[in-house]
Every structure is written in C-alpha cells, then in structure tokens.
N, C-alpha and C positions, 0 to 999 in steps of 0.2 A: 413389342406390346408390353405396358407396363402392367405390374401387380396389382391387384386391390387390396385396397389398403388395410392391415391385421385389423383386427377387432380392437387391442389397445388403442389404435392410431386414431380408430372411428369413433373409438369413445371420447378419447380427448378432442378430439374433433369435432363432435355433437356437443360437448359440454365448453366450448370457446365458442361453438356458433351461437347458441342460445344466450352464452353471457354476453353477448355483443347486443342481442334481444332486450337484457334484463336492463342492460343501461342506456337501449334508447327507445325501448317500447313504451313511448307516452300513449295516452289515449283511451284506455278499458280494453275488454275483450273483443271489442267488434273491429277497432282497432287493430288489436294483436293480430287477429286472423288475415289482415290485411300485410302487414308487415311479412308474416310468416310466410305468404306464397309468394311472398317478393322474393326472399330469403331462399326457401326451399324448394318451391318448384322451378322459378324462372333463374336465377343465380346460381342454384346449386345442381339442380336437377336430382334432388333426392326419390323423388315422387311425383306424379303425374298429375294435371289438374284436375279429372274424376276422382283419382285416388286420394287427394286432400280434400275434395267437396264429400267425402263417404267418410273420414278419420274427421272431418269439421261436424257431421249431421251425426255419429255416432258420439261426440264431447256433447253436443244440443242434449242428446237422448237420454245422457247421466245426469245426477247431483254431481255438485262439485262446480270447481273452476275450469270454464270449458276451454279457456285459452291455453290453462297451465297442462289439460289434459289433453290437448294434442300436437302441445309440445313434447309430454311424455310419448305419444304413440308416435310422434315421427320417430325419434330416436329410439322405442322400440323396435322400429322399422332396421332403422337403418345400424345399429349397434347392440342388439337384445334387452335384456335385460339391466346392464349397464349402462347402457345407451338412452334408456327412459330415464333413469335417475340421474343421469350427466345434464339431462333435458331440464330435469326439474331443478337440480341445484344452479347451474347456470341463469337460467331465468330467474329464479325466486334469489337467489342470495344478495345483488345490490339491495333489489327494496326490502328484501328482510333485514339486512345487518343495518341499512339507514333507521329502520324503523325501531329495530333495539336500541340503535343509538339515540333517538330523538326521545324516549321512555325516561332512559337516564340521565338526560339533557333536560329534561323538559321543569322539574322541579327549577335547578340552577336558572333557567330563561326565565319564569314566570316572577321568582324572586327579583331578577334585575328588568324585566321589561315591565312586570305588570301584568294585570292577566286582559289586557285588551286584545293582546295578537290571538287568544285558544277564543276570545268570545269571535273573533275575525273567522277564525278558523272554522266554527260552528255555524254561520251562519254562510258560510260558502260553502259546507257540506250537505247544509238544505236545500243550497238552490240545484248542486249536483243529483241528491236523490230525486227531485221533483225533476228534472230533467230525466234520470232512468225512467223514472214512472212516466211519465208521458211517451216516450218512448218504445217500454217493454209493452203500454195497453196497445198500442197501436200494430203490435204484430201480435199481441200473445190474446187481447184483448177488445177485438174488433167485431168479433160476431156478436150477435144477440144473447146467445148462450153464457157463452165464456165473458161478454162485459158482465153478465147479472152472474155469474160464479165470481167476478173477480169485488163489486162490489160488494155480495153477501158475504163472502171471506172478512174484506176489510171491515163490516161492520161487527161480522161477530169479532174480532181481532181486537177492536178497539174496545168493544164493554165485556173483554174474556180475556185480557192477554199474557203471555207466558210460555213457556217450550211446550209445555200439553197439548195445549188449544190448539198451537200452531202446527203441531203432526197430525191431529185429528182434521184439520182443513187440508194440508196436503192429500189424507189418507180420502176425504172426504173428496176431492177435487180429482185425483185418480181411478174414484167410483164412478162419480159422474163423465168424465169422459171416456169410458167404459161403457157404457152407456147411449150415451148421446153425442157422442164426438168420433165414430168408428169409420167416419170416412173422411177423415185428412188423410191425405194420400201420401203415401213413402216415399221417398227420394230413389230415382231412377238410378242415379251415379252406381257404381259397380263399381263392389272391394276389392283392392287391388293387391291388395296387404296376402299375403300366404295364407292360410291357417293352421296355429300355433299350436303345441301339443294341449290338448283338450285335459288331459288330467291337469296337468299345471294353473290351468284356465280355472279350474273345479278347486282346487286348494285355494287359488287365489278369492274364488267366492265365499269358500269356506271361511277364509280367513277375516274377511269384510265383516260377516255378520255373526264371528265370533268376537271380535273386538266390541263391535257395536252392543253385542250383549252384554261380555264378560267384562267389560272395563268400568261399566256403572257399581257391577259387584265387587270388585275390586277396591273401586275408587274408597269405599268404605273404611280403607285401612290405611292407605297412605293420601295425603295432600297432593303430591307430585301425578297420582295416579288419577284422582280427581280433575287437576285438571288438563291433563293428556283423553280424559273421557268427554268432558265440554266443548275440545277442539274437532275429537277426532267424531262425536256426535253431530257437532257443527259440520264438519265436511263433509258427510254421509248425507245430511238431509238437506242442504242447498240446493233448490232448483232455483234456474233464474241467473245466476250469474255471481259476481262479486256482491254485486249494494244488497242484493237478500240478508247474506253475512248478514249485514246491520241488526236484523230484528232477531236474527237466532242465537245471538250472539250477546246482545243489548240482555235478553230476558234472562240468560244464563250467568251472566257474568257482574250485571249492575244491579239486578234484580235481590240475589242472594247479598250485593253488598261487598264484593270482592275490588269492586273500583269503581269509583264515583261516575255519574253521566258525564260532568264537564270534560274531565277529562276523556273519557270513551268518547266521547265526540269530537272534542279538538284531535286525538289520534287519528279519527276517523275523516276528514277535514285534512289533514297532513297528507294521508297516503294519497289523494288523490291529486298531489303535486309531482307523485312521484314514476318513473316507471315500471313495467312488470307487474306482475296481478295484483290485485287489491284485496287479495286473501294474506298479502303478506301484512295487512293489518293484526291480521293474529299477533305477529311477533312485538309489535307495541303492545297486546293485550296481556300479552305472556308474561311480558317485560316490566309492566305495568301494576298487577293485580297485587293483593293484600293477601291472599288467602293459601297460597302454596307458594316455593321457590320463585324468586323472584329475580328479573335480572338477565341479562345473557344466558343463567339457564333455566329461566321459566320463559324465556320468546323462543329460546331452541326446541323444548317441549312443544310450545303450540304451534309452532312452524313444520315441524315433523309429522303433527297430529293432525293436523287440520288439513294436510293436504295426501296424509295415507291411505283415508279412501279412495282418493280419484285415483291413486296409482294402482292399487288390490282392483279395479273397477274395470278400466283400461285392459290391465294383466287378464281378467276375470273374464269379460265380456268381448272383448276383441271377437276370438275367438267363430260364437256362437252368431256375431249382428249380421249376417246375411239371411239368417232365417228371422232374427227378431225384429228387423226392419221391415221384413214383408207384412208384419201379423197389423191387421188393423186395429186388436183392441189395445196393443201397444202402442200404437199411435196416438190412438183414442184418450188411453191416459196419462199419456206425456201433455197433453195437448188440455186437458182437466187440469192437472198440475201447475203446467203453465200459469192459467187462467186464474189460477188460486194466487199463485205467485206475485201477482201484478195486486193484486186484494191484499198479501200480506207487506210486501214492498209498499203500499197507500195508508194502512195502520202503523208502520215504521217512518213513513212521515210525518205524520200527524204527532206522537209520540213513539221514543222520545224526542225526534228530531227536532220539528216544530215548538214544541213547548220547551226544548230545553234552549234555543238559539234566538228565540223572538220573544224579548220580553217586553218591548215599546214598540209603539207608531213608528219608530225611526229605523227600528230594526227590522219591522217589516219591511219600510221600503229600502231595505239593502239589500235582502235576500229576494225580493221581486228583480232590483238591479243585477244582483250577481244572475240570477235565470235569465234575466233580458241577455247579458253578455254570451251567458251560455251560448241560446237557442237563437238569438236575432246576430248578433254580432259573428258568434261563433268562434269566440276565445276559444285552446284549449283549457280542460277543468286547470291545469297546475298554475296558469298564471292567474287566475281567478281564484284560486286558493292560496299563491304565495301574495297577491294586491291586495285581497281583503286582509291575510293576516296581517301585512306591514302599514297600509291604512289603516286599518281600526284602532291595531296595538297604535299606533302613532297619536291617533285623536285622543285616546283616554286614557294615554300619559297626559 
C-alpha cells in the first residue's frame, strides 16, 4: 500500500493542477466551476460531488471571486494552508503576468497600430457586460422583489455614482433582503470539509476587517499603500462575480484620474480573451495607473490585494458555514445583495461602458453584433474580443 503523499508533494501538486486551470480555463466563473469538477472530483478525486456543490455555494455566499475562491478552498482542502495559496497563484499567474505584460505593451501597439484595435476592444467588452447583465437578472433578478431592488439600485447608481453610493446600495440591498427575502432556501448539500481550528478562523476575520479599515488610514502616507487599499477594498466588497469589478473599480480608479476610461476599458476588453479569472484585470490596472508605482510592481500590488480578501474569507469563514448556511436571514441578505448587484452591474453598463465605446450609429450596431455572437451564435467572449479588436483596429487604419 503506497504513502500519501507529504504535504510539500500536495502542495506542488495543487499549485501545477491549478496552473493547467489558469492556461486553459476560458470562459468566466460559471465556466471555471465546470472545469474544476472535471478536474477535481471526477479526474482527481480530491472531493466528493456534495462536498464541491457546499465549497461552490459557500464561494456564492462571499464577495470576491467565486471561481478563484474555491479554487483556494479546494487546495485548502487538500494541502492547508499552502495549499490555497498554491491554488491561487496557479490559477491567477498566466492571466495576471499576460495582463501586466499587455499594460507595458499597450503604449508601443497603440503608437504602431492605431488606436482602432483598444476602440475594438471597448466595444466587445459592452456586448460582454450586457450579456452578464442579462444573465445575472435572470437568476439573481427574476422575482418581483429583487427585479424592483435591482432596477432601484441602478437608477439611483446612475444620477449618484461613485464608491459611497455603491456600499450604501449593497448595505442597502442586504437590509432589504433581511427583510423580505428570508425564505430562499439553503443548499441541502452537506460539508464535507473537516472543521478547522476556529481560533485561526477568528484571526483570519480579524484580519479582513482590519485591513479593510486600516489601509484607508494608512493609505494617507504612502502611494503604494493607497493603492493596495483600492484593490484590496475592491476585493472585500464584490458581490456578483468578476464584471461587478467594472464599476467598483471604474469609480476608484478613473474617477480620481489615476488612468484614463479608454484605456480602463480596452484592459477590461483584453482580459476577457483570456483565461483564469477576470479579477486578474487588477494587474493591467496596477500596471497601468498614474498615481502610485507603476509597472510589474504596481500590477503585483493589485494582484496580491484584490484577491486577499477572498483568501482571509475562505481562511475565516470555512470554518463557521454549516451554521451560517442554515440561518435564513443570511440567505435573505445574500439574496438583497444579489439583487442590488444586477442594478449596479446595469449602471456600469450604461456608464462608463456604453458611453465610452458607442459613439456613432455604427458603433452601436457592432456592439448589438458582438452580443448577437455572444448570446445567438454562442462564440466564446475571447474570440469576440480578439475579432472585434483585429477588425476594427484593421478598418480605422
């Protein structure tokens, strides 16, 4: 009967299965989720099929990136502590180091192509958002309730918008389904996961919403610190998925003037060519910004930051979710949230998406075409992102 295998073994093990993830997980997170029980329950047998539908419904139940957080909690699983961070640098490292690289790249291309391929780019990342949007209403925002939270959001969103406004509609969307949302029902599946030393669990909470406090105070003194508190604020308060990013991210970063829309958008446009989560757009924004370190180590900063709460969360809350999944008014305002979610994702299309990527008749009906491919054809987004950027940039040369 053979050994199992050291903890070093399992960790290099976890962090080469994941990077096999990161260079061929096309698709978003609903996507990845699929991929990953190919990978890990039926191929590997790391985990059971309830035991990954309860670590997939527990990623749902946080902010953050759900795909990238239950890549961390497999490899919690199965490698500790080591073993989540193996998770995450594995996944995230192709699309982050492409995405630093294309930041640095991108001046030099615009000089020699023109800047037709980033307006390409822009208007294929509209027809992408309008495709999550239709999508996230339809699960997140199909009752009577939650569609009139989701449209109240997006109107106050659009004549208020800004990182304030935008916590005050989450905080505000969590009340109400608190509320009025207290009987969507919990997920039956049963954790399958051990439970983990509880104090560790408690520092790591501790540790979440000391950052979250302490780093705005901070930020005051150093640039660097500033914007490691934008990313890692940004990661903290993402419900929804990746394309949320867009708007918490757009108000913090283009808003103050730190990097222009065009570009934040062509970025934003790029990554969904790529694979592995769409939060590794940070490291274009890092990479990209005017206003702190720039460079390889201003995308490393946002790349570290932006995905440190899902890991302190994961670490934090493992633990505790077999009680916190029964409670209904947690349900309740997951399910508020949600619904806000889909309301601030519809004010993120409209602005900046929309206004920055259609400025003629013609360019509306590209971005109508690129969503017909989407949703009737059923391209995936990355060759709809690399064809519009190589047509467009072609035509306006």
């Amino acid at each position: 009967m053979s050994e199992p295998p050291s903890r070093p073994r399992r960790t290099l093990e976890v962090f080469l299965a994941f990077l096999g993830q990161g260079l061929t997980a096309f698709g978003g997170p609903v996507a990845h989720l699929g991929y990953f029980r190919r990978a890990f329950v039926e191929r590997r047998g790391w985990l059971d099929d309830a035991a990954f539908a309860d670590l997939a419904a527990l990623c749902q139940f946080l902010p953050g990136p759900a795909s990238s957080q239950l890549g961390m909690a497999i490899g919690l699983r199965r490698a500790g502590l080591a073993g989540a961070l193996a998770a995450w640098l594995g996944f995230t490292l192709p699309a982050g180091l492409a995405m630093i690289a294309f930041a640095q790249a991108a001046p030099s291309l615009g000089a020699h192509w023109g800047g037709g391929w980033i307006h390409g780019l822009k208007i294929a990342a509209a027809a992408v958002v309008a495709q999550a949007l239709v999508a996230m209403a339809r699960t997140l925002a199909a009752r009577p309730v939650t569609a009139g939270m989701a449209i109240g959001g997006a109107a106050g969103l659009i004549l208020a918008p800004g990182p304030a406004p935008q916590v005050c509609a989450l905080l505000a969307g969590a009340a109400f389904g608190l509320a009025f949302l207290r009987t969507v029902q919990p997920s039956a599946a049963p954790d399958a996961v051990p439970p983990r030393g509880r104090r560790g669990a408690v520092l790591a909470l501790a540790l979440f919403a000391g950052l979250l406090i302490g780093l705005p105070l901070l930020a005051r003194h150093d640039p660097a610190l500033a914007l490691a508190g934008v990313f890692y604020r940004t990661g903290a308060l993402v419900f929804g998925g990746g394309h949320v990013v867009l708007p918490l991210l757009e108000s913090q970063v283009v808003g103050p003037g730190w990097l222009d829309r065009d570009t934040f958008l062509a970025g934003y446009g790029a990554v969904q060519a790529l694979p592995g989560p769409l939060f590794s757009f940070a490291g274009f924004v890092g990479a990209s910004q005017t206003f702190a370190p720039r460079g390889w180590a201003g995308g490393g900063v946002a790349l570290v930051s932006i995905f440190l709460p899902s890991l302190l969360l994961v670490l934090g809350v493992l633990p505790f979710w077999d009680r916190l999944k029964a409670r209904p008014g947690a349900r309740g305002a997951l399910a508020g949230v949600n619904a806000v979610v889909v309301g601030l994702l519809a004010a993120a299309l409209w602005d900046p998406v929309l206004t920055g990527a259609v400025r003629s008749p013609a360019d509306a009906a590209l971005a109508v075409s690129a969503f017909l491919l989407l949703t009737v054809v059923r391209l995936p987004p990355w060759a709809v992102v690399a064809g519009f950027a190589v047509a467009v940039g072609a035509f306006a040369r």
